[in-house]
N, C-alpha and C positions, 0 to 999 in steps of 0.2 A: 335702016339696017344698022346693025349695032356693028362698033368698031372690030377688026379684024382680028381672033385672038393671036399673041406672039407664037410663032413657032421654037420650038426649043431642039438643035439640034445633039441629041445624045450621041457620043461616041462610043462605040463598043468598046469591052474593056480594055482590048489589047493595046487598044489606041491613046487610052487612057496611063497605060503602063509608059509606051514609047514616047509620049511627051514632057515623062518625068523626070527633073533633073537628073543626068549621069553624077554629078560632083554630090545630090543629096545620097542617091545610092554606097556611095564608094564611103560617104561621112558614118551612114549608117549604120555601113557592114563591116570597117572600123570599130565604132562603137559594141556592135556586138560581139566583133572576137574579142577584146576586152571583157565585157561581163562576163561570154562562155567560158575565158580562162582563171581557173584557179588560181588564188593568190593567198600564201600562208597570212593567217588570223593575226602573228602579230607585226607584218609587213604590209608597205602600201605599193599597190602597182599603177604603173599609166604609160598611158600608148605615145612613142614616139620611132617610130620604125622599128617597131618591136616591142616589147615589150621591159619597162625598165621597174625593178621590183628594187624595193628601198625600205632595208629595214637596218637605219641605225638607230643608233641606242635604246635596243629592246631587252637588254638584258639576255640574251639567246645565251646558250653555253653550246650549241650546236646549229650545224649547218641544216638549215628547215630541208625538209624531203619534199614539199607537196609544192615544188618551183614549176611556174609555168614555164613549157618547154620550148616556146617563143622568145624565153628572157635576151637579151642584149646586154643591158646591163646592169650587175647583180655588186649592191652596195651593204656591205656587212660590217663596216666601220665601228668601235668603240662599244663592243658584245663583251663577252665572256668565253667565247669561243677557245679551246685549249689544245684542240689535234683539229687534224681534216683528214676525215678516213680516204680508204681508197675508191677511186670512183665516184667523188662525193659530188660530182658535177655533170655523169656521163650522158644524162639525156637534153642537156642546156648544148644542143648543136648550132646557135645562133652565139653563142654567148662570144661576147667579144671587151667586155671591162668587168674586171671583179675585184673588188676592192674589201681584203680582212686586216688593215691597218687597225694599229689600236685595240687587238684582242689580246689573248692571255697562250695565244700559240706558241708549242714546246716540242709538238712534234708532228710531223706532214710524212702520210702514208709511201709509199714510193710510187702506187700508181692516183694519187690523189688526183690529178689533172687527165688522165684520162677521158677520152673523147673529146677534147676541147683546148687541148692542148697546140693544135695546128690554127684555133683562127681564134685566140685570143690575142688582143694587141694589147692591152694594159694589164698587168696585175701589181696590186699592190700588197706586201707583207710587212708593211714598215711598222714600227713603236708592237712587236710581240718580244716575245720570252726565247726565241728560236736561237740553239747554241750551233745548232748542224743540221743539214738534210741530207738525203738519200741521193746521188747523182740521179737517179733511176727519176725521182719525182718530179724532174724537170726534163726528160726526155724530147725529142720535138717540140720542145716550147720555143717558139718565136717573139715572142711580147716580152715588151719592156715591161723591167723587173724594179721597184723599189724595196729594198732591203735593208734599209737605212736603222738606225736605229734598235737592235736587237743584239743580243752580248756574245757575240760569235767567238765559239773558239778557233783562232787559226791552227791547223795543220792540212795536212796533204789530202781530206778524202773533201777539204771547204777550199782549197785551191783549183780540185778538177771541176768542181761544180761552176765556179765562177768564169770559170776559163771556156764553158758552152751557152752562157748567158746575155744577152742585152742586157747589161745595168740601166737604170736612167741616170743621164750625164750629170740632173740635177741633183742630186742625193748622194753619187756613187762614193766621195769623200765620205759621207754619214755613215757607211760601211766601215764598223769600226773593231780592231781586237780586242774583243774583252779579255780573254785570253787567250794565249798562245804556247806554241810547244816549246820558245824558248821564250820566256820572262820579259826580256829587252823588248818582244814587239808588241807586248798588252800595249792598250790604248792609241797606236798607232792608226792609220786608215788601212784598210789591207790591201789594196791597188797601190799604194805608196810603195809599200812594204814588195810584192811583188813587182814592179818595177822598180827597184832597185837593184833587181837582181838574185832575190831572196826565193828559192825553191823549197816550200814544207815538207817537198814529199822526198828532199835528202838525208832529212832529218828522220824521218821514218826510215826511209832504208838500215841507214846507220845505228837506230835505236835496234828495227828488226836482225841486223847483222852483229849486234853486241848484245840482245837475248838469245839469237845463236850459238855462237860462241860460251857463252856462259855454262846455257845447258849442254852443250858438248863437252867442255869441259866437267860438267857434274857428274853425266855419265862416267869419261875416261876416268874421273877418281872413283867414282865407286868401283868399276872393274878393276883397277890397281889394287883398293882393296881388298875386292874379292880375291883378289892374285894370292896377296898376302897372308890372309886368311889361310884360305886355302894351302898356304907352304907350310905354312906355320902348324897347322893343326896336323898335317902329314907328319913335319918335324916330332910334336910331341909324340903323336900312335908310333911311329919308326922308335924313341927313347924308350919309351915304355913296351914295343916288344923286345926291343934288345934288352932291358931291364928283366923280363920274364923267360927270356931265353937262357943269362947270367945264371938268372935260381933254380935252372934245373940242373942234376946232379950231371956230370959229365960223362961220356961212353966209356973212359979207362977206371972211372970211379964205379961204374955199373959191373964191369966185367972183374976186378980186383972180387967187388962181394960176389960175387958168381963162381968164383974158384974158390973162393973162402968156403961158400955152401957145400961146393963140392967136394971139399975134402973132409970135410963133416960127415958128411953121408958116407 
């Protein structure tokens, strides 16, 4: 009798499914929501509890549209980037670092941070072109802020901004006046400057209460002139009808030739 053949026991599939690493599964299905996600052409992405999209130095002049909506953390450093429209972030509801250090930013919309504005912890706007923003564009922002670096003019509408901000402690000296609405605090740090005591936005009142005054006073002199005018021009009509009143012949002058006639007749 010839040897016994091996029996080979098959497992049906499902058995086959449940003996399958759980950790290769989960590496897997990782791996493919990565591929599934979109990532702009000239940025690179990759998976670390989300999804982190890094596109420095690409030359961008704008904020790419086609961000996976996964992103965490969205790295836009040393672009060409020059405004951030409004909304320019709204569907990145993960995002929590964004970093536009190093572009050519001059002006940030008021609702630029919208959507994202409550669980962002880092943002950074350090080495742009930014003289002022919109209190509005920082609304609900929580996240520490670097602003270091960029030619801020001080007055009262870049004093309430700073006043609802997290600066970061390391930087916040870097915060500097490029210029200001009085001369003396160019190039000073503006946290210095404001605590010491220095309020920009009295300087505004005072500026707005001596353009008041000004034009009130312009008004009050042109009605004065109108006044005068107005007397004046009375004056002359009043000289000149009594002047025409003078050249008519008088009532005892009328009635003398009236009896002259009549004794003629």
């Amino acid at each position: 009798m010839g040897s016994p053949k091996p029996r080979w026991h098959v497992l049906p599939r499902s058995s086959h499914l449940a003996t399958f690493p759980v950790g290769t599964f989960c590496l897997l299905a990782s791996v493919a929501v990565v591929m599934a996600t979109p990532c702009p052409r000239s940025c690179h992405c990759s998976e670390r509890n989300g999804v982190i999209v890094q596109c420095v130095s690409r030359n961008l002049d704008r904020i790419p549209r086609d961000l996976p909506e996964d992103t965490v953390t969205l790295l836009l450093s040393s672009n060409r980037i020059s405004h951030i429209p409004s909304q320019a972030f709204k569907n990145l509801r993960r995002l929590r670092e964004l970093d536009l250090s190093q572009n050519h930013i001059e002006s940030i919309d008021s609702g630029a941070f919208l959507g994202v504005s409550e669980g962002l912890r880092t943002l950074d706007l350090s080495n742009n072109q930014l003289h002022s923003v919109p209190k509005e564009a920082f609304a609900k922002l929580s996240a520490r802020i670097r602003l270091s670096s960029n030619p801020w003019h001080c007055e009262c509408s870049l004093q309430e901004v700073l006043r609802e901000l997290r600066l970061d402690p390391e930087t916040v000296n870097e915060v500097i006046c490029h210029t200001s609405v009085q001369e003396k605090y160019a190039g000073r740090p503006v946290i210095q400057v404001l605590d010491s005591g220095i309020n920009f936005c009295n300087f505004h009142h005072k500026t707005t209460d001596v353009a008041m005054f000004v034009t009130m006073f312009g008004w009050f002199a042109m009605v004065i002139a109108y006044v005068i005018y107005y007397i004046r021009h009375n004056q002359e009509d009043a000289r000149r009808h009594m002047e025409y009143l003078k050249s008519l012949p008088s009532s005892s002058h009328i009635s003398k030739d009236f009896d002259t006639a009549s004794t003629v007749l």
